[in-house]
C-alpha positions in Angstrom: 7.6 -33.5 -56.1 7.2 -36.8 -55.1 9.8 -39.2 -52.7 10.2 -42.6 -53.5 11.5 -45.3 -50.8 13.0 -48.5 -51.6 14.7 -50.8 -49.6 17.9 -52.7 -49.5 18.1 -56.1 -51.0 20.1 -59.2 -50.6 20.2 -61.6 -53.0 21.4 -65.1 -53.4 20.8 -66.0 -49.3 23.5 -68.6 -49.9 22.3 -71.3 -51.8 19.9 -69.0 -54.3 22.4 -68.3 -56.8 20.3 -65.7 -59.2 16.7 -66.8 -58.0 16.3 -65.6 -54.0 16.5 -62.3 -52.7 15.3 -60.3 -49.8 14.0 -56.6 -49.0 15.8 -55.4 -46.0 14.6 -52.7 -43.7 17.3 -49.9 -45.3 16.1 -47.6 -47.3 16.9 -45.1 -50.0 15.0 -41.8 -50.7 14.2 -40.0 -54.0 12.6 -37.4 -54.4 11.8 -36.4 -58.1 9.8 -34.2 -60.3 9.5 -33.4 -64.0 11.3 -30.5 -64.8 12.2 -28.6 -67.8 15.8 -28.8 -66.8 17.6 -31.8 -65.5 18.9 -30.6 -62.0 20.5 -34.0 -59.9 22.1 -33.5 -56.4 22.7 -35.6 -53.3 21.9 -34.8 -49.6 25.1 -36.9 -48.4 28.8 -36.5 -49.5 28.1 -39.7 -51.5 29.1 -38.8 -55.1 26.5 -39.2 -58.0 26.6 -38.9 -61.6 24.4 -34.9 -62.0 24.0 -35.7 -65.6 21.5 -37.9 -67.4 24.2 -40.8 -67.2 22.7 -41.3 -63.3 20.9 -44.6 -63.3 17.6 -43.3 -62.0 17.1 -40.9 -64.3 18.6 -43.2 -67.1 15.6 -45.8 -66.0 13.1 -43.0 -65.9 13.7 -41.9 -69.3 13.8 -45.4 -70.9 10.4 -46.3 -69.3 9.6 -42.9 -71.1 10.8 -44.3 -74.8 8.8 -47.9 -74.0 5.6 -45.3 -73.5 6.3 -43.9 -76.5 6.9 -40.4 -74.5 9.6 -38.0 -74.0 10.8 -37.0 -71.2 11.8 -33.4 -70.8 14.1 -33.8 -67.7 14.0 -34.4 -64.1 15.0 -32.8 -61.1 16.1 -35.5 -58.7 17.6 -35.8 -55.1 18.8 -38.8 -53.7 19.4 -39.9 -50.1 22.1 -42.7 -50.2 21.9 -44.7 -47.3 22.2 -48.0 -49.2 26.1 -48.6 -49.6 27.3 -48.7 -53.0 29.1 -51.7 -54.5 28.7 -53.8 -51.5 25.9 -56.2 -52.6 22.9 -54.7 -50.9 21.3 -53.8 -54.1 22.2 -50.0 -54.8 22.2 -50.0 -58.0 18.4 -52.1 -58.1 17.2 -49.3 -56.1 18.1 -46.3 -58.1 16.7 -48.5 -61.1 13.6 -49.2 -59.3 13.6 -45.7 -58.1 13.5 -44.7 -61.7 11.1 -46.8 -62.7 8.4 -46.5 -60.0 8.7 -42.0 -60.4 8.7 -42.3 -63.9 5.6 -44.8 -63.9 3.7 -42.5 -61.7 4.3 -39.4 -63.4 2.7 -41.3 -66.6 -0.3 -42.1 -64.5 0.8 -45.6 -63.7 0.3 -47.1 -67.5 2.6 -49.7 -66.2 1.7 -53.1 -63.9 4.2 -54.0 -60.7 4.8 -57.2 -63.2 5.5 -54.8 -66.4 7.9 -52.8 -63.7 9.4 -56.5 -62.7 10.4 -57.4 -66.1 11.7 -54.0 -67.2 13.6 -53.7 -64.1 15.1 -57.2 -64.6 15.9 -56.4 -68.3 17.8 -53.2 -67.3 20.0 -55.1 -64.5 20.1 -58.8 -66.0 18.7 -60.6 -63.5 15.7 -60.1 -61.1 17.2 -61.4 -57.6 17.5 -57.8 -56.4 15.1 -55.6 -58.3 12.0 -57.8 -57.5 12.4 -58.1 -53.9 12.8 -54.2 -54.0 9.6 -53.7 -56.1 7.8 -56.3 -54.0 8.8 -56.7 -50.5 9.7 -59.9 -49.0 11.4 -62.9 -49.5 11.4 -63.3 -53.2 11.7 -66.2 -55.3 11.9 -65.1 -59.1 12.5 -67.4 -62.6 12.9 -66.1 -66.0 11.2 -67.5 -69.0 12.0 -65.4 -71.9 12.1 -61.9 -71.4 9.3 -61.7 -68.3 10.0 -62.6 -64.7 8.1 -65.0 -62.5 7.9 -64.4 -58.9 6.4 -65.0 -55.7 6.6 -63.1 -52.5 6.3 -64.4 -49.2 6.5 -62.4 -45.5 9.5 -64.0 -43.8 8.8 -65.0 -40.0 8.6 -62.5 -37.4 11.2 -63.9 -35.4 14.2 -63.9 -37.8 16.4 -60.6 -38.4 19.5 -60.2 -40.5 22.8 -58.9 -39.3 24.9 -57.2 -41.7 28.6 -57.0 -42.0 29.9 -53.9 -44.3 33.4 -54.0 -45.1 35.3 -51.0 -45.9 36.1 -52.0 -49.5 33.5 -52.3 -52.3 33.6 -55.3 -55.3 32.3 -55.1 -58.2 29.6 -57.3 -59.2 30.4 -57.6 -62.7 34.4 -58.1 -61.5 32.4 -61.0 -58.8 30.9 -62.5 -61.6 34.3 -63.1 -63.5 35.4 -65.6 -61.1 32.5 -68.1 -61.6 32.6 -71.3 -64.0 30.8 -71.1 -66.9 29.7 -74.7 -66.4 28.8 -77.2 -63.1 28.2 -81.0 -62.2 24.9 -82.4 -61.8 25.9 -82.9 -58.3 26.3 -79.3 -57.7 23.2 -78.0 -59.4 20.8 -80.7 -57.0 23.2 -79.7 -53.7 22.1 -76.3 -53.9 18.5 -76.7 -55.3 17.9 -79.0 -52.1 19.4 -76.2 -50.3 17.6 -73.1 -51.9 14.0 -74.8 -51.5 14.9 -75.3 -47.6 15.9 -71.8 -47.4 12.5 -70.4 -48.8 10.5 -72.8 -46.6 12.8 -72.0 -43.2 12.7 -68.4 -43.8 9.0 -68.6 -44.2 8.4 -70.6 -41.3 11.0 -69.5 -39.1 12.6 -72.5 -38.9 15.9 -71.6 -37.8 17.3 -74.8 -37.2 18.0 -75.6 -40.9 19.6 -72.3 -42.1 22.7 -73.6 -41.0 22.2 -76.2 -44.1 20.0 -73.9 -46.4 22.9 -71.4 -46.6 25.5 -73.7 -48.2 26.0 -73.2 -52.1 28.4 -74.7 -54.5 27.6 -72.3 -57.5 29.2 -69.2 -56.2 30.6 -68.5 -52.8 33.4 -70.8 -52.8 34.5 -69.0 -56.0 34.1 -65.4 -54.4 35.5 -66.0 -51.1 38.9 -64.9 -52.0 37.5 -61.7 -53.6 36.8 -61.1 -49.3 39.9 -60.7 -47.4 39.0 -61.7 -44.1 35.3 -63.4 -44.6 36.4 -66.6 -42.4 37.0 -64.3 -39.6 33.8 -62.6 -40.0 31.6 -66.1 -40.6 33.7 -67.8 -37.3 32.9 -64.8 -35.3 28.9 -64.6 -36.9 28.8 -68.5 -35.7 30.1 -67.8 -32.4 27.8 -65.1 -31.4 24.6 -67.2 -32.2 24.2 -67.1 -36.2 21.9 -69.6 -37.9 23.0 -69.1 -41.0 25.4 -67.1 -42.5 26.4 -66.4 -46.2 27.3 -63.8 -49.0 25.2 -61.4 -49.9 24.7 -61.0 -53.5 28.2 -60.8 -55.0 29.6 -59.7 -52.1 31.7 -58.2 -50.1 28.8 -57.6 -47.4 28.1 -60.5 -45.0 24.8 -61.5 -43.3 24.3 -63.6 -40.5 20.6 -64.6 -40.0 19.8 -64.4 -36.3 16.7 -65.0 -34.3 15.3 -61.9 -32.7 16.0 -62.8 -29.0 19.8 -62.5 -29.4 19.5 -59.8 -31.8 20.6 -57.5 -29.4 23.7 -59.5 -27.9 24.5 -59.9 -31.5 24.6 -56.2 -32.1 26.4 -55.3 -28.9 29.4 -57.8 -30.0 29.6 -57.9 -33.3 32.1 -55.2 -33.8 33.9 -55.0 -30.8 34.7 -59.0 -32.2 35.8 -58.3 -35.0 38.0 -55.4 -33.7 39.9 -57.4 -31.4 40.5 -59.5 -34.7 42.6 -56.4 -36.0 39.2 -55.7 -38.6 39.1 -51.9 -38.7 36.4 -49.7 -41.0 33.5 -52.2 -40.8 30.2 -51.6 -40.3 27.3 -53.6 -39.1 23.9 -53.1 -38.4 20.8 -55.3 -37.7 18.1 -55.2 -40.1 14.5 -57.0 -40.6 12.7 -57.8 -43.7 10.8 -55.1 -45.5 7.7 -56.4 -46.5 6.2 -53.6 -48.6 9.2 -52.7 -51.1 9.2 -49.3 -53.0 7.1 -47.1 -52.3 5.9 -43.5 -53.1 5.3 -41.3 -50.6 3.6 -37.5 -50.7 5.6 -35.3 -47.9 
């Protein structure tokens, strides 16, 4: 039996609509197995589909049919510490997670970039899955049906602070609320603003995330899906945020904080937010992951 890792993503950064995303330091673990029986459980009270409906063993098996093999089951147990439907990539990791077992039980016949594209073709769009196969900041295009992507280490000084809400959203239901079409105007303000964000984050130039984190292509659509997220990005601001914005399609929030307040940050965040009347939230302080999944023999 071998256990897979793969970290939490955030995708969009703000301004990244579809294109940015980044491996956070939370992780999930499989472990999985080929089995002549297919056996799925959970070591949490999170509840998982036990039947080949689950999405890492529905990934598995359909990198199995593009090898032109079968797969005769799997037994598989997952460790959810990644919240579900919160837009911290849960469903890209059990994907990935499916992927990267199946792959090795096969004797790797599949590329990191053939894992990229089937991963992206599986969820729709590459923003989370790549930055949880690669590690990293992520920037990621698609040109027909194959993904192009670079990964670069963000700077050693910048950590993320997350804000979980009690309440999940759907992406699909996120995605609803967007316009199918945009200005000129609108398409230029947030590629200015997604090129700084790659270049800050890289460099650790904190001082322009506060600009690199506006969007016009999604947020201001989803912010009612949120109930409360002006509390949580006035409070985020007024305990030292650089930049804060959506992650994915919501309803988490991330604040991007250097690492020398980190630790104020942490101390206040939810005491803040509780003297706001915000009950059931979460929040933790995370790093980027620079590695992605990985397998790993216990």
């Amino acid at each position: 039996m071998i256990r897979i890792q793969i970290p939490a993503t955030s995708a969009n950064l703000g301004s990244g609509f579809d294109s940015l995303g980044v491996a956070l330091t939370m992780y999930n673990q499989v472990w999985m197995e080929v089995s002549d029986e297919t056996v799925i459980t959970s070591k949490d009270d999170i509840k998982i589909p036990t039947d080949k409906s689950n999405l890492i063993y529905w990934s598995a098996e359909h990198l199995y049919k593009e090898c032109g093999k079968k797969l005769p089951g799997l037994k598989i147990i997952q460790e959810n510490n990644i919240p579900m439907t919160r837009g911290l990539g849960s469903s890209s990791a059990c994907i990935v997670a499916g992927l990267v077992g199946a792959n090795r039980f096969l004797g790797n016949p599949l590329t990191d970039k053939d894992l990229i594209n089937l991963a992206s073709q599986i969820e729709g769009h590459p923003d989370n899955t790549t930055p949880a196969i690669m590690g990293g900041l992520v920037t990621s295009a698609i040109d027909g049906d194959k993904v192009y992507s670079v990964s670069v280490p963000v700077a050693s000084n910048i950590r993320f602070g997350v804000f979980i809400p009690p309440f999940e959203l759907s992406t699909e239901y996120a995605r609803g609320v967007l316009p199918d079409t945009y200005t000129k105007e609108q398409a230029v303000f947030n590629l200015s603003r997604s090129s700084l964000m790659t270049s800050s984050l890289f460099s650790g130039s904190l001082e322009n995330l506060r600009v690199a984190v506006q969007d016009q292509l999604h947020q201001p659509y989803r912010k009612h899906l949120i109930k409360g997220i002006d509390t949580v990005f006035r409070i985020s601001y007024e305990l030292g945020s650089y930049g804060t914005y959506i992650s994915g399609a919501g309803p988490t929030i991330i604040a991007i904080i250097d690492d020398k307040h980190a630790n104020d940050f942490s101390t206040h965040a939810i005491t803040s937010l509780e003297d706001k009347g915000f009950t059931g939230w979460q929040f933790v302080m995370l790093s980027a992951d620079s590695e992605g999944a990985k397998i790993i023999l216990d």
